[in-house]
mmCIF file of the N, C-alpha and C atoms, coordinates in Angstrom:
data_MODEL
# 
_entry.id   MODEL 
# 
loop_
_atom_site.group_PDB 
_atom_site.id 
_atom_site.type_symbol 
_atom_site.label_atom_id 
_atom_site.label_alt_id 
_atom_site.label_comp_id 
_atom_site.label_asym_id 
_atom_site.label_entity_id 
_atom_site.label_seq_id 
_atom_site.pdbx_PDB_ins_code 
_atom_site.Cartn_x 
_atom_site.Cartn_y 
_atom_site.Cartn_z 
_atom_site.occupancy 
_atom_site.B_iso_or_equiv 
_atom_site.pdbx_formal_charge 
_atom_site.auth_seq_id 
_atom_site.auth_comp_id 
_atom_site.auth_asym_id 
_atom_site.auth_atom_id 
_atom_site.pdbx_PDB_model_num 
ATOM 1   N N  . UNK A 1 1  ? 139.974 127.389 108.963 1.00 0.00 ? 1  UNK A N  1 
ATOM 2   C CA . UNK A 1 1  ? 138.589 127.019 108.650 1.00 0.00 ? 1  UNK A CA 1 
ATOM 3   C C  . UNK A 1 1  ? 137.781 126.789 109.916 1.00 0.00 ? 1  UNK A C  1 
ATOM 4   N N  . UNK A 1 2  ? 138.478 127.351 111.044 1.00 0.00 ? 2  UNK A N  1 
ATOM 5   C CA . UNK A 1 2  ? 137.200 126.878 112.144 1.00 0.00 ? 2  UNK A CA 1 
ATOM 6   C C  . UNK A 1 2  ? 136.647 128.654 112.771 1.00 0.00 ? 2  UNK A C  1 
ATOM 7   N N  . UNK A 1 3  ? 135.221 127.789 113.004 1.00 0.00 ? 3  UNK A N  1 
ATOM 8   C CA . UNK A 1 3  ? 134.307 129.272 112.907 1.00 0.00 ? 3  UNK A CA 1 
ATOM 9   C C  . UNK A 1 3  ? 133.095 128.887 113.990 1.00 0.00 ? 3  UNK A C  1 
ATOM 10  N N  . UNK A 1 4  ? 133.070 129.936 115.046 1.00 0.00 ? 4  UNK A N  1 
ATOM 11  C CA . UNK A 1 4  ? 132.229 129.220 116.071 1.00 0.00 ? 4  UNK A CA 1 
ATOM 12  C C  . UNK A 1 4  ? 133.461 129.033 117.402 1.00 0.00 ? 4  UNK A C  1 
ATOM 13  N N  . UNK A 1 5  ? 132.717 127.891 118.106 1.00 0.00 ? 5  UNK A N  1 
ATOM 14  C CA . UNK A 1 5  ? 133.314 127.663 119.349 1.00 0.00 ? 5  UNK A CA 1 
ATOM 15  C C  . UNK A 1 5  ? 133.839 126.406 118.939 1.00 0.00 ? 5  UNK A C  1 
ATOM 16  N N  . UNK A 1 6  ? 134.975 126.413 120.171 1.00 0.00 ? 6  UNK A N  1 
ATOM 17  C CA . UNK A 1 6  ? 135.734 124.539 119.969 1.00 0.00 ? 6  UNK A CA 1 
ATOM 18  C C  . UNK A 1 6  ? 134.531 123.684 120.608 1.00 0.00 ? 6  UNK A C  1 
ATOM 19  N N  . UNK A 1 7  ? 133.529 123.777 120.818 1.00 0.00 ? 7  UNK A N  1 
ATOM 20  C CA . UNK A 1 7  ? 132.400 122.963 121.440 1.00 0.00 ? 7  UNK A CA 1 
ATOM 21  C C  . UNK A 1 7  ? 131.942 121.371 120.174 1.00 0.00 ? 7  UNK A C  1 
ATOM 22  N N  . UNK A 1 8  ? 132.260 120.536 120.331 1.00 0.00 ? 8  UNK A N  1 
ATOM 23  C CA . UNK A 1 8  ? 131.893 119.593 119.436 1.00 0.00 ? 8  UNK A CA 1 
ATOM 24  C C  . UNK A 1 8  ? 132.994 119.182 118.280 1.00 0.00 ? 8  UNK A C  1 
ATOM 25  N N  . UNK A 1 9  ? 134.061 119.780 118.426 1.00 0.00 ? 9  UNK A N  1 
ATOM 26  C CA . UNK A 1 9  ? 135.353 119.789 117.401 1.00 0.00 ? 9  UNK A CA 1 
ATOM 27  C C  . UNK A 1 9  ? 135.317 118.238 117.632 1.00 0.00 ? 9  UNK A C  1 
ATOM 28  N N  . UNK A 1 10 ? 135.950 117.587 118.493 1.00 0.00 ? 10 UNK A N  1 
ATOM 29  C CA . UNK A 1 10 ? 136.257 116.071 118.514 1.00 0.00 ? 10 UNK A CA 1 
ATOM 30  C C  . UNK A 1 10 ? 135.116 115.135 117.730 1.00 0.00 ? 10 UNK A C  1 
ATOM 31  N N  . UNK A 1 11 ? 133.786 115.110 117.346 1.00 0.00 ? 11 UNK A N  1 
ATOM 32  C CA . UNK A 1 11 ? 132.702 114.443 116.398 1.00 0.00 ? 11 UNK A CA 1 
ATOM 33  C C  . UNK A 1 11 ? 133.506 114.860 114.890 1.00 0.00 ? 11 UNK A C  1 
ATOM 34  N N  . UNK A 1 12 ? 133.799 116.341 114.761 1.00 0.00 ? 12 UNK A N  1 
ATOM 35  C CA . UNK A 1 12 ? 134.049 116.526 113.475 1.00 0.00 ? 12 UNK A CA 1 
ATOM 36  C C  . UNK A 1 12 ? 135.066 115.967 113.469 1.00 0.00 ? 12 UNK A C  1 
ATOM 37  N N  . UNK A 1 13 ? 136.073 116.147 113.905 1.00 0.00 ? 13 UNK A N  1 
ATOM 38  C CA . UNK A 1 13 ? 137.737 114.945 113.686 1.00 0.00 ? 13 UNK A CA 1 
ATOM 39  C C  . UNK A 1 13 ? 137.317 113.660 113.064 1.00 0.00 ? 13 UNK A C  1 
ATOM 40  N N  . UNK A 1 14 ? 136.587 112.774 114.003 1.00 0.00 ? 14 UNK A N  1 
ATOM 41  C CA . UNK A 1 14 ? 136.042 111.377 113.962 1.00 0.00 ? 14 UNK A CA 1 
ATOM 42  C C  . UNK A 1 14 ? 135.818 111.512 112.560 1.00 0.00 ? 14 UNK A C  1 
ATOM 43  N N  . UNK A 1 15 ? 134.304 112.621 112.151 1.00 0.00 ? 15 UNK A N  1 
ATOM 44  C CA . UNK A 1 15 ? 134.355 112.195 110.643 1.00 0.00 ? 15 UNK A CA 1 
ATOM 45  C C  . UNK A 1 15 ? 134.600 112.675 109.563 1.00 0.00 ? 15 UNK A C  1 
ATOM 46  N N  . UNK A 1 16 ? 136.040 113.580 109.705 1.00 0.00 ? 16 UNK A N  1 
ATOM 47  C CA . UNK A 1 16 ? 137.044 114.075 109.231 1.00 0.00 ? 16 UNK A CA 1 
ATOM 48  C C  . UNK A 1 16 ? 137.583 112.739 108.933 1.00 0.00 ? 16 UNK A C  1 
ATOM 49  N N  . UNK A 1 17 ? 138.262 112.328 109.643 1.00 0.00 ? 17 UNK A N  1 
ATOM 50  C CA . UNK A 1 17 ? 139.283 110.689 109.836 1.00 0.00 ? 17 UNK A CA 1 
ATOM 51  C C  . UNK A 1 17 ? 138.324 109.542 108.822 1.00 0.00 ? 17 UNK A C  1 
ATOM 52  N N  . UNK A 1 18 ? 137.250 109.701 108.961 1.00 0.00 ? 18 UNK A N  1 
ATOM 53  C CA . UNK A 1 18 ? 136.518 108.804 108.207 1.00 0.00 ? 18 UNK A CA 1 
ATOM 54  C C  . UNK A 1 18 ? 136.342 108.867 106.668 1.00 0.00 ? 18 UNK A C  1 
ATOM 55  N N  . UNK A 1 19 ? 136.355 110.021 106.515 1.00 0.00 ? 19 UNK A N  1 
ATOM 56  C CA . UNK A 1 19 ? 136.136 110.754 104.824 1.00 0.00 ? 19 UNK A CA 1 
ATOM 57  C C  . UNK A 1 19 ? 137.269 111.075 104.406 1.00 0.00 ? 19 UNK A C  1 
ATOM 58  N N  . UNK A 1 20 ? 138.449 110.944 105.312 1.00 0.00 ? 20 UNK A N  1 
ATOM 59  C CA . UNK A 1 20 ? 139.709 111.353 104.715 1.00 0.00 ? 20 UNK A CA 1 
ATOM 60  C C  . UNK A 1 20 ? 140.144 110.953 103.409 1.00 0.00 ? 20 UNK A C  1 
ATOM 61  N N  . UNK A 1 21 ? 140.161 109.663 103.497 1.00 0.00 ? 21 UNK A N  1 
ATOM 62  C CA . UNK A 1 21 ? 140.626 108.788 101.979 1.00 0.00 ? 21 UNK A CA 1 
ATOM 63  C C  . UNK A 1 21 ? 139.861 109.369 100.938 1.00 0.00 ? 21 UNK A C  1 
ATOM 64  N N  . UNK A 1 22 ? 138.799 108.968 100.819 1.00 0.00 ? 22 UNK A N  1 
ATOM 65  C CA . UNK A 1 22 ? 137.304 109.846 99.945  1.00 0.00 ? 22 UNK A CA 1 
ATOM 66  C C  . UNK A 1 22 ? 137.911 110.974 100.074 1.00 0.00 ? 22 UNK A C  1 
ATOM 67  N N  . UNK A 1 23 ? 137.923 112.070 100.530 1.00 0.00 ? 23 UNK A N  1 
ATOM 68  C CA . UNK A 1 23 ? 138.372 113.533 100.422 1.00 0.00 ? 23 UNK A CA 1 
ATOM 69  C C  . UNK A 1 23 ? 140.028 113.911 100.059 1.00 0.00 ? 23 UNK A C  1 
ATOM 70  N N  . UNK A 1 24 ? 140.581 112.413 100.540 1.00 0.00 ? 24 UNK A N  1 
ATOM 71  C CA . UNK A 1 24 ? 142.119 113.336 99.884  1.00 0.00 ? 24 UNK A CA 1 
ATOM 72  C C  . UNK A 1 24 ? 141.911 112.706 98.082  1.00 0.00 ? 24 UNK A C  1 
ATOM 73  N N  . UNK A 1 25 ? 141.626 112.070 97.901  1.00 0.00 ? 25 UNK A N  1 
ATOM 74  C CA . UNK A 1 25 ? 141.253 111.085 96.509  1.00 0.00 ? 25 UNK A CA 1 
ATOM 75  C C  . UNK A 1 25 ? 140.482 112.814 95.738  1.00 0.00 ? 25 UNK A C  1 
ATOM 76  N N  . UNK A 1 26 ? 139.358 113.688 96.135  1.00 0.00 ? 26 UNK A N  1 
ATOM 77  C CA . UNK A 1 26 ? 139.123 114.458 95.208  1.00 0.00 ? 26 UNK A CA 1 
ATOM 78  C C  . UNK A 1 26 ? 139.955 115.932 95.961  1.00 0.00 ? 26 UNK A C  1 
ATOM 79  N N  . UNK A 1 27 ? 140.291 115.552 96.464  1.00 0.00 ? 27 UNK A N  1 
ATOM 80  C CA . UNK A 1 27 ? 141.423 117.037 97.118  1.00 0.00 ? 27 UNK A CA 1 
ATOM 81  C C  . UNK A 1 27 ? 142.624 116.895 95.491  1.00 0.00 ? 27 UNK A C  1 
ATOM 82  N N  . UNK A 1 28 ? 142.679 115.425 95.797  1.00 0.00 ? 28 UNK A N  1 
ATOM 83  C CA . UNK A 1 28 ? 143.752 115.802 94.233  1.00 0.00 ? 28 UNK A CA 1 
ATOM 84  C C  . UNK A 1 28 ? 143.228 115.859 93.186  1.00 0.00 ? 28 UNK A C  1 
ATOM 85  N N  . UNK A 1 29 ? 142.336 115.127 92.660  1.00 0.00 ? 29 UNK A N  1 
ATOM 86  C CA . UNK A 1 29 ? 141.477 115.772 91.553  1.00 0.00 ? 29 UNK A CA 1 
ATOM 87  C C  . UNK A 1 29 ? 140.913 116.481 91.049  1.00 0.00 ? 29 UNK A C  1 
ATOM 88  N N  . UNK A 1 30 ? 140.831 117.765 92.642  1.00 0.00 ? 30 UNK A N  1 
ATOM 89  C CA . UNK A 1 30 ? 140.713 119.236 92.528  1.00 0.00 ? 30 UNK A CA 1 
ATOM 90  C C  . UNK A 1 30 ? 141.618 120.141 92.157  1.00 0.00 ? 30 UNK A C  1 
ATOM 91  N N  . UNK A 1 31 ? 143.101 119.766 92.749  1.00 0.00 ? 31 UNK A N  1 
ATOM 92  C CA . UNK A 1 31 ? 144.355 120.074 92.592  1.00 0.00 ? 31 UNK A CA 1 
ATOM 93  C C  . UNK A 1 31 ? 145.083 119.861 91.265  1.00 0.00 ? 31 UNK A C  1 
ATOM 94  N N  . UNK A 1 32 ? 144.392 118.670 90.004  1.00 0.00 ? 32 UNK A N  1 
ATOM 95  C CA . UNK A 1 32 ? 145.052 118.470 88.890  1.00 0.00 ? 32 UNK A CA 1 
ATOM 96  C C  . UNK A 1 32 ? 144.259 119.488 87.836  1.00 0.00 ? 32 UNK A C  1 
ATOM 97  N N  . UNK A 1 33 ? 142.801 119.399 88.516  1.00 0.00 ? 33 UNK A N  1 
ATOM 98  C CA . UNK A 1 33 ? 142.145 120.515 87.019  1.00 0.00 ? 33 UNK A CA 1 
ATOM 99  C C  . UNK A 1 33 ? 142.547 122.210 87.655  1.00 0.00 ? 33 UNK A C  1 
ATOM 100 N N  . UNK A 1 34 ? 142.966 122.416 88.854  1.00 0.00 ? 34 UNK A N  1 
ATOM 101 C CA . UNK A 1 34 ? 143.477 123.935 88.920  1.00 0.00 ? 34 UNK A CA 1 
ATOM 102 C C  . UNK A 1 34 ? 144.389 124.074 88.309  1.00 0.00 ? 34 UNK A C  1 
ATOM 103 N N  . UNK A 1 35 ? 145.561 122.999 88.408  1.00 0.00 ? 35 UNK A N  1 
ATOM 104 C CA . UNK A 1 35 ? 146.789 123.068 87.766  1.00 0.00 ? 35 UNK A CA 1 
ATOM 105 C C  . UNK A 1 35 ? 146.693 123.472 85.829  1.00 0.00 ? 35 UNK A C  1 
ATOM 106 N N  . UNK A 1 36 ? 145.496 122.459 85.479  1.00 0.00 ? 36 UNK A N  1 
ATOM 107 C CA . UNK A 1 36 ? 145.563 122.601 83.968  1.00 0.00 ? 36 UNK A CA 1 
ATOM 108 C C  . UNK A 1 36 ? 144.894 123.790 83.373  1.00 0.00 ? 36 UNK A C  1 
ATOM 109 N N  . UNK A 1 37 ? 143.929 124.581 84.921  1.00 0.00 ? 37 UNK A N  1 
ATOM 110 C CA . UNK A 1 37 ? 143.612 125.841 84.420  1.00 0.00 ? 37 UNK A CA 1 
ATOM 111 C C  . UNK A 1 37 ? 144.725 126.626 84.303  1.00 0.00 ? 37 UNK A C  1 
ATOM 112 N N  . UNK A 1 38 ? 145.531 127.088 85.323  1.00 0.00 ? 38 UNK A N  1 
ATOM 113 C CA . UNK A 1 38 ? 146.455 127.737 85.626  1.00 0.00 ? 38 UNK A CA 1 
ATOM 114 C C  . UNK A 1 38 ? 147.414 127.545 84.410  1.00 0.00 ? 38 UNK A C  1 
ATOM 115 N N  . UNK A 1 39 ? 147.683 126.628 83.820  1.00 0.00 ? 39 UNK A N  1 
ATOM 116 C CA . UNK A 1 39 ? 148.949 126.524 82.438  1.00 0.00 ? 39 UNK A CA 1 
ATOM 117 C C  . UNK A 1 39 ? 148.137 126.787 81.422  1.00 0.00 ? 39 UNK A C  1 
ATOM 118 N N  . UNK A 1 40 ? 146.891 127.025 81.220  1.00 0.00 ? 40 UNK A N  1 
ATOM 119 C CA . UNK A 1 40 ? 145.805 127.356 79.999  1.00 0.00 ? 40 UNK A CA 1 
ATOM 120 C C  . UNK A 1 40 ? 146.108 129.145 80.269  1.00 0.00 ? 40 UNK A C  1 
ATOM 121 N N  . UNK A 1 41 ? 146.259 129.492 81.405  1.00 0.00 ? 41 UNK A N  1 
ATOM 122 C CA . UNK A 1 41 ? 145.987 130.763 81.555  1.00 0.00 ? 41 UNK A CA 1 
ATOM 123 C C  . UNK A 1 41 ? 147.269 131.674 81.334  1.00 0.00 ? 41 UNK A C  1 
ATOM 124 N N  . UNK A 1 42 ? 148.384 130.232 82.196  1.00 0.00 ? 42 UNK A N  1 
ATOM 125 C CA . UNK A 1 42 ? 149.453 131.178 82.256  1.00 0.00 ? 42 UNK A CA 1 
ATOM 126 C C  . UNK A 1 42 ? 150.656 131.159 80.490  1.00 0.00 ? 42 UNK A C  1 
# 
């Protein structure tokens, strides 16, 4: 996912690290409704 130059990468880490919790919290709640598509389909 990186696109561009490494120029400014270390700001995005910082608030990467910050939103992590918040983002892994709907990373799985993204991950449970693919799953229930995927067994609807399969």
């Amino acid at each position: 996912m990186r696109k561009g130059s490494a120029k400014g990468t270390k700001g995005h880490k910082e608030k990467m690290k910050k939103g992590f919790a918040k983002g892994a919290k709907e990373r799985e709640e993204k991950k449970g409704k693919r799953q229930e598509e995927d067994t609807k389909q399969g």
